[in-house]
PyMOL commands that place a pseudoatom at each C-alpha (Angstrom):
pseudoatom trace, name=CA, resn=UNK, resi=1, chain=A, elem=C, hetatm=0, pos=[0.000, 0.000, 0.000]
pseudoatom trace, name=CA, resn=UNK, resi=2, chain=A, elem=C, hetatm=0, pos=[1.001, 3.796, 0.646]
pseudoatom trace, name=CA, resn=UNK, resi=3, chain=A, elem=C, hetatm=0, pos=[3.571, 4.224, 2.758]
pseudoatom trace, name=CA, resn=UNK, resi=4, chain=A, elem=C, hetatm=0, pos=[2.355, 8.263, 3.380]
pseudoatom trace, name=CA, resn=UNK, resi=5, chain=A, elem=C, hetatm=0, pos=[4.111, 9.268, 0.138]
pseudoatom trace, name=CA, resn=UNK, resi=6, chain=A, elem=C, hetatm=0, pos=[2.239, 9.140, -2.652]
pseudoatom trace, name=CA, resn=UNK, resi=7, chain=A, elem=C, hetatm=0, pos=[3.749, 9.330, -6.131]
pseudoatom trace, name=CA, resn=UNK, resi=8, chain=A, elem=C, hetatm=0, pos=[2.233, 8.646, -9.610]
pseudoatom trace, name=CA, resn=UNK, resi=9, chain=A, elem=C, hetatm=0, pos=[3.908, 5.104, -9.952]
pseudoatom trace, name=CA, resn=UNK, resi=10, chain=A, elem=C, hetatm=0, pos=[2.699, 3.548, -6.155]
pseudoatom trace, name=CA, resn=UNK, resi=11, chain=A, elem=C, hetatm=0, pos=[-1.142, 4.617, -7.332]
pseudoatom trace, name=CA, resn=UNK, resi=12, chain=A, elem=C, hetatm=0, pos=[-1.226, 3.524, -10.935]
pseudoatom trace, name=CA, resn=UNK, resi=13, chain=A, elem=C, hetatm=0, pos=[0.074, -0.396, -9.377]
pseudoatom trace, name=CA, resn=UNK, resi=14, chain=A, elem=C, hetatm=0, pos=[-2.826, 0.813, -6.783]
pseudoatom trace, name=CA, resn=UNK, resi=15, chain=A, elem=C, hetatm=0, pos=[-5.399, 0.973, -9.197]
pseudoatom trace, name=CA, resn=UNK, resi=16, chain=A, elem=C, hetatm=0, pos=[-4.597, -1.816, -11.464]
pseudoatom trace, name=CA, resn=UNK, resi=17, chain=A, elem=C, hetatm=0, pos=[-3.900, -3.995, -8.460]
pseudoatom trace, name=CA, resn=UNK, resi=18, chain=A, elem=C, hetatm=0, pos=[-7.839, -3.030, -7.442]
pseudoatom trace, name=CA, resn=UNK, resi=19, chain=A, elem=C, hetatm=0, pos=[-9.089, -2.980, -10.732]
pseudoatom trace, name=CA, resn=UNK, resi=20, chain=A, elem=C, hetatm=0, pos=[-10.893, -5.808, -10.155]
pseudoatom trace, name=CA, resn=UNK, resi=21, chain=A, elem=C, hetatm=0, pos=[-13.159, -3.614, -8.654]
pseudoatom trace, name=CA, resn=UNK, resi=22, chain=A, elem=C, hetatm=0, pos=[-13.758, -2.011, -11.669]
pseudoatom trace, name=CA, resn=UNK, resi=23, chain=A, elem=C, hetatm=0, pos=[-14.185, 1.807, -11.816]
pseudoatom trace, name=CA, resn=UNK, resi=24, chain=A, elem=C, hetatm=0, pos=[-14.459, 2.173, -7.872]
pseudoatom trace, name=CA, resn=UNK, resi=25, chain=A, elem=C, hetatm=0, pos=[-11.239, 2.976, -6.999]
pseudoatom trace, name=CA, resn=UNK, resi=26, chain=A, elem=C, hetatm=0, pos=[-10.838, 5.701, -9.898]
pseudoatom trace, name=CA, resn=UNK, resi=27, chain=A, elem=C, hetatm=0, pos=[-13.701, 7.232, -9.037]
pseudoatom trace, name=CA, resn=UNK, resi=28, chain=A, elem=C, hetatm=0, pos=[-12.975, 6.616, -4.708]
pseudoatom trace, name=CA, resn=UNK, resi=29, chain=A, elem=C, hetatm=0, pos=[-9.655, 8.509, -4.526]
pseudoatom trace, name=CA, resn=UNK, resi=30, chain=A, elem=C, hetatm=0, pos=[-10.724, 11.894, -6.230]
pseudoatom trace, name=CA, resn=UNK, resi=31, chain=A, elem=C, hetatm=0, pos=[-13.881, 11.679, -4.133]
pseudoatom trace, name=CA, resn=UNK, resi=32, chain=A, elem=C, hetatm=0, pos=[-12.039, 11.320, -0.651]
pseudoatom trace, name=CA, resn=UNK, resi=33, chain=A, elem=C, hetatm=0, pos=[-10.309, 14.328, -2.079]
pseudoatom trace, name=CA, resn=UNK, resi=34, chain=A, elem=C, hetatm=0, pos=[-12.980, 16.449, -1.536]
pseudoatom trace, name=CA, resn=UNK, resi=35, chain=A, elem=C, hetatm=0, pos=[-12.568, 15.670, 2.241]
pseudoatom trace, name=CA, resn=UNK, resi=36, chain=A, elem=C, hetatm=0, pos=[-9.154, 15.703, 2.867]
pseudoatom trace, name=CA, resn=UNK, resi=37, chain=A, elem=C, hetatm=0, pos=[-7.800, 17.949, 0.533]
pseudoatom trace, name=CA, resn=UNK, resi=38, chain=A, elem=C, hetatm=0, pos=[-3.890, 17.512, 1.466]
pseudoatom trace, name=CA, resn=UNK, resi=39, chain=A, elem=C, hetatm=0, pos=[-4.229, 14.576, -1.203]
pseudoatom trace, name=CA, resn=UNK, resi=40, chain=A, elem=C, hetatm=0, pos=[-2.919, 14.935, -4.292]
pseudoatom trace, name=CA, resn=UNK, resi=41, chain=A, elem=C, hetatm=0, pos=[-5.596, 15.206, -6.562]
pseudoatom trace, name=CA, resn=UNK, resi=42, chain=A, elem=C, hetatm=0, pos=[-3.340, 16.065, -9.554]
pseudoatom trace, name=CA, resn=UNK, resi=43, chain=A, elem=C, hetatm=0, pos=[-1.464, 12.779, -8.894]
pseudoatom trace, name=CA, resn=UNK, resi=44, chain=A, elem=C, hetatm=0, pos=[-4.969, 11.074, -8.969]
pseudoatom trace, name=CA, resn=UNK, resi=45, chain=A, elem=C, hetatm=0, pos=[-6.066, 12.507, -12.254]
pseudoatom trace, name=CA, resn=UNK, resi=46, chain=A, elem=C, hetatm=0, pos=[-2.854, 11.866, -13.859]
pseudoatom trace, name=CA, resn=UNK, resi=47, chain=A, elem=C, hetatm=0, pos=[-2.775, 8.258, -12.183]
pseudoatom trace, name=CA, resn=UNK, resi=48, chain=A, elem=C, hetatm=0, pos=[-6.450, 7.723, -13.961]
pseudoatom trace, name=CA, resn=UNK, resi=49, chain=A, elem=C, hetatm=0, pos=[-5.842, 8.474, -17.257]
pseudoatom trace, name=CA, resn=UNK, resi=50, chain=A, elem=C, hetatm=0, pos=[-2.794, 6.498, -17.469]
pseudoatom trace, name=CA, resn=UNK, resi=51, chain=A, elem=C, hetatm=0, pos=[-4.322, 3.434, -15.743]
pseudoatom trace, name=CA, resn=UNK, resi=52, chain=A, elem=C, hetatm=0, pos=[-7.836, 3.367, -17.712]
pseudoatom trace, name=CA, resn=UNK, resi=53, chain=A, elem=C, hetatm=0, pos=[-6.805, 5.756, -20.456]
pseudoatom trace, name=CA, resn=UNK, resi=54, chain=A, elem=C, hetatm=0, pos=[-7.282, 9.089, -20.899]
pseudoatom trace, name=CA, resn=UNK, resi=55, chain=A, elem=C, hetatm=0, pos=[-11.023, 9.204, -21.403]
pseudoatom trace, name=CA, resn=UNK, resi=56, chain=A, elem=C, hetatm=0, pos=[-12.484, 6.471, -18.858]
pseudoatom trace, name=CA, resn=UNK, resi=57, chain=A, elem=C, hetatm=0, pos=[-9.315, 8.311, -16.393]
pseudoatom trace, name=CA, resn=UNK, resi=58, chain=A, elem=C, hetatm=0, pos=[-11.172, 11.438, -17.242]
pseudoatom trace, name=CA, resn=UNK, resi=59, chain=A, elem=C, hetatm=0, pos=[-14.933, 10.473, -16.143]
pseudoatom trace, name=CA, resn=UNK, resi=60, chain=A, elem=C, hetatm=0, pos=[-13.823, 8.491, -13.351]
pseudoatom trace, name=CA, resn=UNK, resi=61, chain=A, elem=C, hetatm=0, pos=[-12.068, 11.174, -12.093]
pseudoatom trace, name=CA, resn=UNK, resi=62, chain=A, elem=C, hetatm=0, pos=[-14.906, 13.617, -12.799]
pseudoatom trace, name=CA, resn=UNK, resi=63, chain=A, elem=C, hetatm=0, pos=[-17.519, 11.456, -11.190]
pseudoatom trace, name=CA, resn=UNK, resi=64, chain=A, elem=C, hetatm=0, pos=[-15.425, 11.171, -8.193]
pseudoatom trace, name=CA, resn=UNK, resi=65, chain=A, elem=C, hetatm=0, pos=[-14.185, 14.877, -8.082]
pseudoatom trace, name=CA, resn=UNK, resi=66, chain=A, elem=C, hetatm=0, pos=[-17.986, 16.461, -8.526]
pseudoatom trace, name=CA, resn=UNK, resi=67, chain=A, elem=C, hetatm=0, pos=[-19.714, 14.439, -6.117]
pseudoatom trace, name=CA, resn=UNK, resi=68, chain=A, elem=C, hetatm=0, pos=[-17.554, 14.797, -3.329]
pseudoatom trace, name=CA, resn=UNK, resi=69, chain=A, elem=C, hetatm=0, pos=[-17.561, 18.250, -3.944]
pseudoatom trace, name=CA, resn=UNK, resi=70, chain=A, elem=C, hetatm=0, pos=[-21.696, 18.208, -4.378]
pseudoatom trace, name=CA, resn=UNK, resi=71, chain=A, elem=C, hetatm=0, pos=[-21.587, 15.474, -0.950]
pseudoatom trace, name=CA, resn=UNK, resi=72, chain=A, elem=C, hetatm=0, pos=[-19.404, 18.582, 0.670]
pseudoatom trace, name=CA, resn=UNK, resi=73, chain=A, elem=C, hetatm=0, pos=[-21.473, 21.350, -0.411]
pseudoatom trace, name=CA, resn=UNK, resi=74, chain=A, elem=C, hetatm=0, pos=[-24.843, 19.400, 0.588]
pseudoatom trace, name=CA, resn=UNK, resi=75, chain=A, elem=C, hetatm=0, pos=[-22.963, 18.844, 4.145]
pseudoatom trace, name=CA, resn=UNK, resi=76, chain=A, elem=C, hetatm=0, pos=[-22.721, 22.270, 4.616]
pseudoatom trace, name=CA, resn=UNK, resi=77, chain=A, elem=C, hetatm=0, pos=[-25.692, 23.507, 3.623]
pseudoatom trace, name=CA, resn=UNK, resi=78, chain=A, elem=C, hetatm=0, pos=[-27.257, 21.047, 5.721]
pseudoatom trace, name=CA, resn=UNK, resi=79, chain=A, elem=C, hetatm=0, pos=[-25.491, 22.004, 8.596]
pseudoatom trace, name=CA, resn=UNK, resi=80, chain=A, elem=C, hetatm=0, pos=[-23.506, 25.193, 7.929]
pseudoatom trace, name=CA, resn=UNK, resi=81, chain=A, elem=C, hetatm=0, pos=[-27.177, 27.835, 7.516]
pseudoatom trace, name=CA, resn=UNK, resi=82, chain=A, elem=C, hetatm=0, pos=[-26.754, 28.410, 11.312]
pseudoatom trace, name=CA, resn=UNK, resi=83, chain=A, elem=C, hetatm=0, pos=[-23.037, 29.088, 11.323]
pseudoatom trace, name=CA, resn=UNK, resi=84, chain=A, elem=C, hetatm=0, pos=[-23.217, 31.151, 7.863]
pseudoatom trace, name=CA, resn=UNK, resi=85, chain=A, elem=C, hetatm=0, pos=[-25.398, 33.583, 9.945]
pseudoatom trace, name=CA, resn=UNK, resi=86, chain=A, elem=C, hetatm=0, pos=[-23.297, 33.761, 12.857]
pseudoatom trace, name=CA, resn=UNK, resi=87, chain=A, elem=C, hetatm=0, pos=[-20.260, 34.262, 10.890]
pseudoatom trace, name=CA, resn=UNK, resi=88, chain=A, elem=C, hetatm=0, pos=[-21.815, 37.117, 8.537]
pseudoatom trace, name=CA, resn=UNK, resi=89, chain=A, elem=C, hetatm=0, pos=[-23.063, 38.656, 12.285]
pseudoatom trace, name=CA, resn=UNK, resi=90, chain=A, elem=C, hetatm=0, pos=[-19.563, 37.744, 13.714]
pseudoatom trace, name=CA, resn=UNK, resi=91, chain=A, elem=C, hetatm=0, pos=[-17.508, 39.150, 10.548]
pseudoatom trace, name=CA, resn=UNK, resi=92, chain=A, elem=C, hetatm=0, pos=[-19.604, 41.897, 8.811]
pseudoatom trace, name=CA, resn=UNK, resi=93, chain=A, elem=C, hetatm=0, pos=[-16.506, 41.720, 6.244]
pseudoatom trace, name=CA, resn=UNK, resi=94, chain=A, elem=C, hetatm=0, pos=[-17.318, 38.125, 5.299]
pseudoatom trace, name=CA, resn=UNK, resi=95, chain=A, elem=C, hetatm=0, pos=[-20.973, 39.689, 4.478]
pseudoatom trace, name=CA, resn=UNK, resi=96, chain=A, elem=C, hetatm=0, pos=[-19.042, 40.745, 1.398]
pseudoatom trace, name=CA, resn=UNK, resi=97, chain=A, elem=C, hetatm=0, pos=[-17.116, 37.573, 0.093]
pseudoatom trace, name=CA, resn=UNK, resi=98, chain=A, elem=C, hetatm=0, pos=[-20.873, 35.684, 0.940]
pseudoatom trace, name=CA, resn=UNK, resi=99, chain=A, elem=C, hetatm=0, pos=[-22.725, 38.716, -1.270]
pseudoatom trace, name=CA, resn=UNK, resi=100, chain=A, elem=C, hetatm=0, pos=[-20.057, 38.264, -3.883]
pseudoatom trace, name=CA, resn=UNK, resi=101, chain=A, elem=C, hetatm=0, pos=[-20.329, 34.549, -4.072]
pseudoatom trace, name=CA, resn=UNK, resi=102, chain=A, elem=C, hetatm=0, pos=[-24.091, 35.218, -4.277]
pseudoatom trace, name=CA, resn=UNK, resi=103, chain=A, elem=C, hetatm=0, pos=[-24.343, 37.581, -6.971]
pseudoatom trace, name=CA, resn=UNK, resi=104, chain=A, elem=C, hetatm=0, pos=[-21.706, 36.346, -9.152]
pseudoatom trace, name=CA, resn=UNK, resi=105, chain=A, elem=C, hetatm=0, pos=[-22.291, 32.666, -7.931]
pseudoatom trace, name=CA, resn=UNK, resi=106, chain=A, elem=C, hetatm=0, pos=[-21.572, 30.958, -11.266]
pseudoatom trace, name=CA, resn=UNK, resi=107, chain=A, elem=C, hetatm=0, pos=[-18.210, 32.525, -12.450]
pseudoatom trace, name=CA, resn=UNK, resi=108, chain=A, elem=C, hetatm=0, pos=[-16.013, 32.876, -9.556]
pseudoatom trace, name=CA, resn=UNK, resi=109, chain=A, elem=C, hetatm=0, pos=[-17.297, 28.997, -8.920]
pseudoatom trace, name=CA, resn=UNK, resi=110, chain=A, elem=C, hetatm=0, pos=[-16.565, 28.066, -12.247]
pseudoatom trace, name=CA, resn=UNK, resi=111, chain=A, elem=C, hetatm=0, pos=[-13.062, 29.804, -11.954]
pseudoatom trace, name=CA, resn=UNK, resi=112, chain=A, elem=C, hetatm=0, pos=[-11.817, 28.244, -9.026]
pseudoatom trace, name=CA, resn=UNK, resi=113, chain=A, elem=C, hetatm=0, pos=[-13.024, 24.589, -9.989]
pseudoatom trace, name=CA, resn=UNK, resi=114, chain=A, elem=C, hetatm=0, pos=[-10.899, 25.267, -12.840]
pseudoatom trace, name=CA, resn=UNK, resi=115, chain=A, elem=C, hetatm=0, pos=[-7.916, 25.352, -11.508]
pseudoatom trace, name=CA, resn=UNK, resi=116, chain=A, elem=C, hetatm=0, pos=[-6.091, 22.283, -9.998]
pseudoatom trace, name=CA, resn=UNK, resi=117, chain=A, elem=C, hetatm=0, pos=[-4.483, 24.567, -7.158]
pseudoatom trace, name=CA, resn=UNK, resi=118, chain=A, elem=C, hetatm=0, pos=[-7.249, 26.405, -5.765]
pseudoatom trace, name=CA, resn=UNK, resi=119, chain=A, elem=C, hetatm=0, pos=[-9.132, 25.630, -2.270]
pseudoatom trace, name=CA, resn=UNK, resi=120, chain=A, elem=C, hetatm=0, pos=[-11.855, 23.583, -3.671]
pseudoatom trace, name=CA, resn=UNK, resi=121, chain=A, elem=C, hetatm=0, pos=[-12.973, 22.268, -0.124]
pseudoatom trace, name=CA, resn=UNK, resi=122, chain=A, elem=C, hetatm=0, pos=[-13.152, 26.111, 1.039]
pseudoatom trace, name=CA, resn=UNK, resi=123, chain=A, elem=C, hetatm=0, pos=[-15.414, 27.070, -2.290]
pseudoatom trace, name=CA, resn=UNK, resi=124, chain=A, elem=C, hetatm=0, pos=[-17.222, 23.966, -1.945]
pseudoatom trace, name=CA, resn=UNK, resi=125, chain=A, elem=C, hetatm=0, pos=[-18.139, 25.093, 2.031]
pseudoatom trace, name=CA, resn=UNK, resi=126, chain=A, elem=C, hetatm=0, pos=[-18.625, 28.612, 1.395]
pseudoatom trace, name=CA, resn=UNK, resi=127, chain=A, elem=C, hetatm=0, pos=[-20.766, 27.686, -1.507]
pseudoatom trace, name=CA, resn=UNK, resi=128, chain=A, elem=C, hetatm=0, pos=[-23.089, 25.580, 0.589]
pseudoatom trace, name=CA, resn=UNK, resi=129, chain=A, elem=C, hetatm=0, pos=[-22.855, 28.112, 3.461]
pseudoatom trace, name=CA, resn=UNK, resi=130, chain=A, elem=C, hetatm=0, pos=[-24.333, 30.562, 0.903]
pseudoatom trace, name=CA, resn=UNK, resi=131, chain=A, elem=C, hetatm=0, pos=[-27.758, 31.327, -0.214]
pseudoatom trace, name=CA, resn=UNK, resi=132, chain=A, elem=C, hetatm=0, pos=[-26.288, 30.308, -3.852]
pseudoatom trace, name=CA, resn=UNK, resi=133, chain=A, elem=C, hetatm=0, pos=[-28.819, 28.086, -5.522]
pseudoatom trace, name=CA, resn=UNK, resi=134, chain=A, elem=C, hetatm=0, pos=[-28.026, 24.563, -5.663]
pseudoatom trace, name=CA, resn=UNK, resi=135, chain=A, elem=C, hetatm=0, pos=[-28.184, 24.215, -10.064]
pseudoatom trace, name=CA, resn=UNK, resi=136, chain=A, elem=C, hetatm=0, pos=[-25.707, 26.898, -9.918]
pseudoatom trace, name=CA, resn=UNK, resi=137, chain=A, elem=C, hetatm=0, pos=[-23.204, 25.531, -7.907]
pseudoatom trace, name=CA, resn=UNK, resi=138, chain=A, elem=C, hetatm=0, pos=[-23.894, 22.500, -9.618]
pseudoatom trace, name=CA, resn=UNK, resi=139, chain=A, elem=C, hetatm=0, pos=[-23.494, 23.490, -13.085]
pseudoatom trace, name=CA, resn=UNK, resi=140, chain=A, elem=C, hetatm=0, pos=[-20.339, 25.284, -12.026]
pseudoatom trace, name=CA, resn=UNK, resi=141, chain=A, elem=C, hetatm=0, pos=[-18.472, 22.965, -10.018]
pseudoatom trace, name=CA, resn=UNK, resi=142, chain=A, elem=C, hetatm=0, pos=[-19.072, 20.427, -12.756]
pseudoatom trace, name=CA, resn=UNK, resi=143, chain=A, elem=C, hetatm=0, pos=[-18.202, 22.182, -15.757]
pseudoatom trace, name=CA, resn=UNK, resi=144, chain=A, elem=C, hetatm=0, pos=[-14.898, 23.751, -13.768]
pseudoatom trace, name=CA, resn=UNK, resi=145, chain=A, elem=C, hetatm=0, pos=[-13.769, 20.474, -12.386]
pseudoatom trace, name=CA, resn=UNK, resi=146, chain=A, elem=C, hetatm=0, pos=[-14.274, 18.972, -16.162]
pseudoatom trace, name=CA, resn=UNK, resi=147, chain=A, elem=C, hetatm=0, pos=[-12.081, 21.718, -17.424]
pseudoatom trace, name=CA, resn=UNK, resi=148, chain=A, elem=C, hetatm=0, pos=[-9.395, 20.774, -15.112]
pseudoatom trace, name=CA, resn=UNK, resi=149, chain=A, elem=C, hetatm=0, pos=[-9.977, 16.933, -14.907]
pseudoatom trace, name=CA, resn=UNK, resi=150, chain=A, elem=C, hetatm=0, pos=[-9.901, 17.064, -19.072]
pseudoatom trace, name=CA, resn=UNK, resi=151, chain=A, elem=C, hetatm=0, pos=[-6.978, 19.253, -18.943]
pseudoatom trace, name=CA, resn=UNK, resi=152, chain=A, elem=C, hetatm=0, pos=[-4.860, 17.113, -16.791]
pseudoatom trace, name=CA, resn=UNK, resi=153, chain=A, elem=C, hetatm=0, pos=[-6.096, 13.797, -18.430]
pseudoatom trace, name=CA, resn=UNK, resi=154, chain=A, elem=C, hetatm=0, pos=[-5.524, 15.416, -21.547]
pseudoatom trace, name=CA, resn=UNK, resi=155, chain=A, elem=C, hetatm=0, pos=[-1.748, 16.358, -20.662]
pseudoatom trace, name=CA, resn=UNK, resi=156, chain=A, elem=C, hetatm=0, pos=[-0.785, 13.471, -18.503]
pseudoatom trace, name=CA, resn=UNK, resi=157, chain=A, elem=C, hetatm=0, pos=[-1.893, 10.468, -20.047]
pseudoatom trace, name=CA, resn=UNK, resi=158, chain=A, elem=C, hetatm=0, pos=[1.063, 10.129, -22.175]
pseudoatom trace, name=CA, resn=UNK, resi=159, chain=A, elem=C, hetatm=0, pos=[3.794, 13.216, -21.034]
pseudoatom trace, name=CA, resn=UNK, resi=160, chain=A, elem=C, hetatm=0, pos=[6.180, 11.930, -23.470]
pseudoatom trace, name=CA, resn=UNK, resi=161, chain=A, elem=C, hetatm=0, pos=[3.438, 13.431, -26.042]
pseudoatom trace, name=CA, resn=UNK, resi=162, chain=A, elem=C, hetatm=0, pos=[3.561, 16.869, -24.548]
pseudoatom trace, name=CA, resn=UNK, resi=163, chain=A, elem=C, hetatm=0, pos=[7.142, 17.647, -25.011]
pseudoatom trace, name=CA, resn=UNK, resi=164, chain=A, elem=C, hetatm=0, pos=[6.768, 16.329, -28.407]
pseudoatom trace, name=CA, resn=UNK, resi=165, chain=A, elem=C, hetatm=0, pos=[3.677, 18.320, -29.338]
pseudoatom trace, name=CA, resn=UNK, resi=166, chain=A, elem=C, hetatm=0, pos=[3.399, 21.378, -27.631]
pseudoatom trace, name=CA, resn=UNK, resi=167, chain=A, elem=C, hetatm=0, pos=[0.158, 22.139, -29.400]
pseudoatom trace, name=CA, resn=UNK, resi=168, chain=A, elem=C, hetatm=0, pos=[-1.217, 19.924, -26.662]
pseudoatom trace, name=CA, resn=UNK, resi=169, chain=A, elem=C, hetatm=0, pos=[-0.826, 23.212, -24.041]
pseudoatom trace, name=CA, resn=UNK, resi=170, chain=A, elem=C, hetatm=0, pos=[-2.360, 25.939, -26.465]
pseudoatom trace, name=CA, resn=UNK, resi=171, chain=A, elem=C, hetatm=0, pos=[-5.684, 23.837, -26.994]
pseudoatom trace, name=CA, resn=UNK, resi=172, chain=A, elem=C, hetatm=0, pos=[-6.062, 23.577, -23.252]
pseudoatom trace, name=CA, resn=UNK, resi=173, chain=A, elem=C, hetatm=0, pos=[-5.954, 26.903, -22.916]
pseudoatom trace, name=CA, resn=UNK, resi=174, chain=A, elem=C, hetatm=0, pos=[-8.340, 27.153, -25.798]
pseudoatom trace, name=CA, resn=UNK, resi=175, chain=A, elem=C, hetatm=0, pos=[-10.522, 24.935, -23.926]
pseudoatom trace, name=CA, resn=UNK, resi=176, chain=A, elem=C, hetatm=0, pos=[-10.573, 27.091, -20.491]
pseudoatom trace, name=CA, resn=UNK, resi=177, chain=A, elem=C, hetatm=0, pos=[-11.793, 30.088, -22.530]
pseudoatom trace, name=CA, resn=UNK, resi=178, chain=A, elem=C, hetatm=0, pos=[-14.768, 28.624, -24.227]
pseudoatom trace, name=CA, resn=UNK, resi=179, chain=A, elem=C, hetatm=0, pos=[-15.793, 26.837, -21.081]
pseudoatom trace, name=CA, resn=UNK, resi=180, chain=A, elem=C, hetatm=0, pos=[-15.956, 30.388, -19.513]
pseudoatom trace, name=CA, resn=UNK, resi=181, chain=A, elem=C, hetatm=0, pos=[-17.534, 31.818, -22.363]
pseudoatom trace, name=CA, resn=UNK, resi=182, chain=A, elem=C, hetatm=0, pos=[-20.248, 28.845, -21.959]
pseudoatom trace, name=CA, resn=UNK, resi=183, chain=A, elem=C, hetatm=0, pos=[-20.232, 29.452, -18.819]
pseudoatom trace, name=CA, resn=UNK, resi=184, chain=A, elem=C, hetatm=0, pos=[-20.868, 33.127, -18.860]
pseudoatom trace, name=CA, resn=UNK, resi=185, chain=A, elem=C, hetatm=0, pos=[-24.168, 32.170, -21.137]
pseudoatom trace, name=CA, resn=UNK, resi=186, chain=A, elem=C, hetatm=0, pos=[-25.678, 29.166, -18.933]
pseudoatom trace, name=CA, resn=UNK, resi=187, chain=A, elem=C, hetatm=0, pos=[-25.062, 31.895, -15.877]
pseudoatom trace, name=CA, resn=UNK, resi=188, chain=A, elem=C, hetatm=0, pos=[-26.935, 34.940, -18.040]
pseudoatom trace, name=CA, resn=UNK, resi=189, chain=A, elem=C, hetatm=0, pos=[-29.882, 31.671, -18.773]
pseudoatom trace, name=CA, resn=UNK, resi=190, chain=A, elem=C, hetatm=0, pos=[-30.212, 31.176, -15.324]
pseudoatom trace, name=CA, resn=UNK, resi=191, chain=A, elem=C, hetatm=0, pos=[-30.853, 34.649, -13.822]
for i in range(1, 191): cmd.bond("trace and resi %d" % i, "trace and resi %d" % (i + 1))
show_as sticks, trace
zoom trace
């Protein structure tokens, strides 16, 4: 197993030593992710696509990625209504990052999910401590997180490939920019 150091080889004999179990384990580690975010998600993605190719990698890391955030941002807006008050009350400051959130809910959400760095588990909370609807979080989170999940399936399932065709970086970019543009749209369709 993991010895607490978790590198790209030790996960892919992970995976295809559990692949008996089909998709679960693909789809397992990017959704414990959500909860403990000091895992390595990138490694995970990358581990995916190179164990069930790019584009099973890809879903199973999507499926695994947007529920647990959706399981996170349903936890806190089960639980987190009473303590989003107190800390607006508490903070009157935070009264603006939870009226930005609101108003612009779909594009800073869409943003963050985007990129592989940012504090998902933080959005994810705030989101569900927020009077943000639930479709737009939804739609957001899961079209970000596919931009990513893509992008890093797209770029790590064979690396060799990258150095060798560095066309391979422009059209992700290309890809982040017409997700936000689509994203801008389904935003405008649902106000």
């Amino acid at each position: 197993m993991l010895n607490g150091d978790f590198n790209l080889e030790e996960i892919e004999l992970l995976l295809h030593r559990y692949s008996q179990f089909g998709p679960l384990p693909g789809i397992l580690l990017p959704f414990l992710e959500a909860f403990v975010p000091i895992l390595p998600l990138i490694v995970f993605i990358v581990a995916n696509a190179a164990a069930y190719g790019m584009w099973l990698g890809f879903l199973y890391s999507w499926i695994g990625v947007t529920f647990g955030a959706l399981f996170v941002f349903s936890l806190a807006r089960r639980f987190g209504n009473r303590y989003g008050d107190r800390i607006r009350a508490r903070f009157p400051r935070s009264e603006k990052f939870f009226g930005y959130i609101e108003r612009k809910g779909f594009t800073p959400i869409f943003l963050l999910a985007c990129f592989p760095f940012s504090p998902s588990v933080i959005v994810n909370i705030a989101s569900g401590m927020s009077r943000i609807p639930f479709h737009t979080f939804f739609i957001a989170m899961g079209l970000g997180k596919a931009v990513m999940i893509f992008i890093l399936s797209f770029l790590g399932h064979d690396l060799q490939a990258m150095a060798d065709q560095p066309w391979r970086l422009v059209f992700a970019l290309a890809v982040i920019v017409l997700m936000w543009l689509g994203g801008r749209k389904l935003e405008n369709r649902y106000r």
